[in-house]
C-alpha positions, 0 to 999 in steps of 0.5 A: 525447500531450504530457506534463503539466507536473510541477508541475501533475501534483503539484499544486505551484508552480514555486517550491515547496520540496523539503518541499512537493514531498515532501508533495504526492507522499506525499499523491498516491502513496498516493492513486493506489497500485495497491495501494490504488486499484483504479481503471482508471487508478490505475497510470498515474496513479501512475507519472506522479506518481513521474515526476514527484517523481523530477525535481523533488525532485534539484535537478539533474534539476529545474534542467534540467527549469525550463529545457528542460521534457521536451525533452532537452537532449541530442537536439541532439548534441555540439559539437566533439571531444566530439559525443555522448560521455559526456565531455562531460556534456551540452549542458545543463552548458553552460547550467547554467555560462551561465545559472546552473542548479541546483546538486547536492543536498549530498551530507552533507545530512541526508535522510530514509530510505526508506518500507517497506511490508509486506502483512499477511493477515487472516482475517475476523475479525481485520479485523472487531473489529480486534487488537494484534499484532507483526510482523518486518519486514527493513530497515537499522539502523545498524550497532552496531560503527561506529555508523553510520560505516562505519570500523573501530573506532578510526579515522574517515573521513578527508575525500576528497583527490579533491574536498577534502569537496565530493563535487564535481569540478570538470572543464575542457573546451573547448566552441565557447563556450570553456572552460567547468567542468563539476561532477560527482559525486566518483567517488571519494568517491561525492559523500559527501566522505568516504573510509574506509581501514579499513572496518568489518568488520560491515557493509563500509563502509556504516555499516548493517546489514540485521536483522529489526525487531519492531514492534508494531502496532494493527489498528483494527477494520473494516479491509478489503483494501487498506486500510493504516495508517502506522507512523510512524517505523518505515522505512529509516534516515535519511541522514546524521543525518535522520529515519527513513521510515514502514513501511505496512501493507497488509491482505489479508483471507481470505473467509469461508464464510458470510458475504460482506463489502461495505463495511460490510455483509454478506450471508448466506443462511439456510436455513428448512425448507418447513414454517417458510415456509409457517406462519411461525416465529421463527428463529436467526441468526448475527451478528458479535457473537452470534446473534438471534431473526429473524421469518419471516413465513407464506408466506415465499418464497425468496429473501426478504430480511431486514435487521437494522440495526446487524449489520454490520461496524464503520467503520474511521474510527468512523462507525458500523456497518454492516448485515447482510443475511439472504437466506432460502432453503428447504430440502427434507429429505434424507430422509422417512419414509414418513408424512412422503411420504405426508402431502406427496402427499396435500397435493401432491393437495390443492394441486393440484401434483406432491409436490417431490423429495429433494434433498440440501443441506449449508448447514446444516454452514455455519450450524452452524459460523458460530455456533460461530465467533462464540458460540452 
């Protein structure tokens, strides 16, 4: 199966700025992330996406790709006594040096940095009614000795002597189309133009340093897991003078033993003893925000279900509130006396059906500790 054009995969004109192209990606790359989408296809999708930023937004990868699409330019061999080597740099040099090609990214360029994600876990109810908190996260910071240059105090880079600032070389060869100039990345600079004599003995040159940030943040209430919220600013470190990248939070919501989450609504079962299903009664029941009185109808069977409007989990986007699902379910007692036995044999005969057996059931202890965990 043929690849799809790049641009079509971000949804881009074939002319469309580095800016447009950064934006369209972030857009698609938070769509389609595994972590976020749980869609079959979501991790191809989003691995076609990256693919495809990665060649347009470096101006050397997407020249040759405007030229030669998915083809590479390289499965043709060499000419001459350069055939297949890396010294040759590439039948697609040749054509960029005819036919005008791309030129490099500028290495002293302002780019921004890097995004940061960071997975925060949650019990249910921090997700449910939101809260502030700080976390540390580790990323680079500009180093405070050199303030960013990567020189020992006191001295400054110094401009690379190798390609005269550029982060170029320049580099002659023989071709069958004579001789042609090949530009490649100052292995001696690193394509910064730049060469640093006495490095900064705090971060060795790199002009950054790895510490631990605190950053506050605001949960905002009815997160669920794999939702996440964008710290702006709060990323790796610009290049070059540029902005800052932004940190992403992803949430991780803990289960809770009594109540169950689905969307904005949750579920829960009750217990109500026989004697309450069979007359009817008015009963407690937890909620997010407290308990209420519920009316349980005469002869009210297991596995009735009760619905309390508005009890639900709040929208993460403020639309509203969800509801909250009551699933009754009848209890028989530990234990009788043997009034109790005799009672229910005689109402067994009655009734025309054999008296029920004992059985043991713990659900109570969860509802008893939901109420305390949420307000009597």
């Amino acid at each position: 199966m043929s690849k799809r054009d790049f641009y079509d995969v971000l949804g881009v004109e074939k002319g469309a700025s580095e800016a447009e192209i950064k934006k369209a990606y972030r857009k698609l790359a938070r769509q389609y992330h595994p972590d976020v989408n749980k869609e079959a296809n979501a991790e191809t999708k989003f691995k076609e996406v990256k693919e495809a930023y990665d060649t347009l937004s470096d101006s050397q990868k997407r020249a040759h790709y405007d030229q030669f699409g998915h083809t590479d330019p390289n499965q043709f061999g060499g000419f001459g006594g350069g055939a297949g080597n890396g010294d040759f740099g590439g039948f697609s040099d040749i054509f960029d040096m005819f036919f005008g090609g791309g030129g490099r990214r500028d290495p002293n360029a302002p780019r921004q940095g890097a995004d940061l994600q960071y997975t925060m876990t949650l019990d249910f109810k921090e997700a449910v009614f939101g809260k502030e908190t700080d976390i540390e996260i580790p990323r680079e910071e500009t180093c405070d000795t050199c303030n960013g240059s990567g020189a020992k105090p006191g001295t400054t880079p110094e401009t690379c002597k190798h390609c005269g600032g550029s982060g170029q070389l320049n580099i002659e060869q023989n071709t069958p189309f004579g001789r042609v100039v090949n530009r490649r990345v100052c292995n001696h600079c690193q394509g910064t133009g730049k060469e640093i004599k006495n490095k900064c003995r705090t971060c060795g040159g790199e002009g950054k340093v790895k510490k631990r940030k605190k950053i506050h943040i605001k949960i905002p209430a009815g997160v669920d897991t794999g939702q996440q919220i964008r710290v702006s600013g709060q990323g790796e470190p610009g290049v070059n003078g540029g902005p800052s990248g932004d940190l992403y939070v992803v949430f991780s919501v803990n289960s809770h033993e009594f109540f169950q989450r689905d969307g904005d609504d949750i579920y829960c079962e009750m217990p109500i003893t026989f004697v309450q299903s069979a007359l009817g009664d008015e009963i407690e029941v937890p909620t997010l925000n407290g308990k209420v009185k519920l009316k349980i109808p005469a002869g009210t069977q297991t596995g009735t279900h009760f619905r309390l409007r508005g009890k639900g989990v709040p929208n993460v986007r403020g639309m509203g509130q969800g509801d909250q699902h009551i699933q009754v379910r009848v209890v028989t007692p530990k234990k009788l006396s043997q009034k109790q036995k005799d009672l229910l044999r005689e109402f067994a005969e009655i009734s025309g059906n054999e008296a029920p057996d004992e059985q043991n059931d713990n659900f109570f202890a969860k509802v008893k500790r939901t109420f305390k965990s949420f307000g009597e």
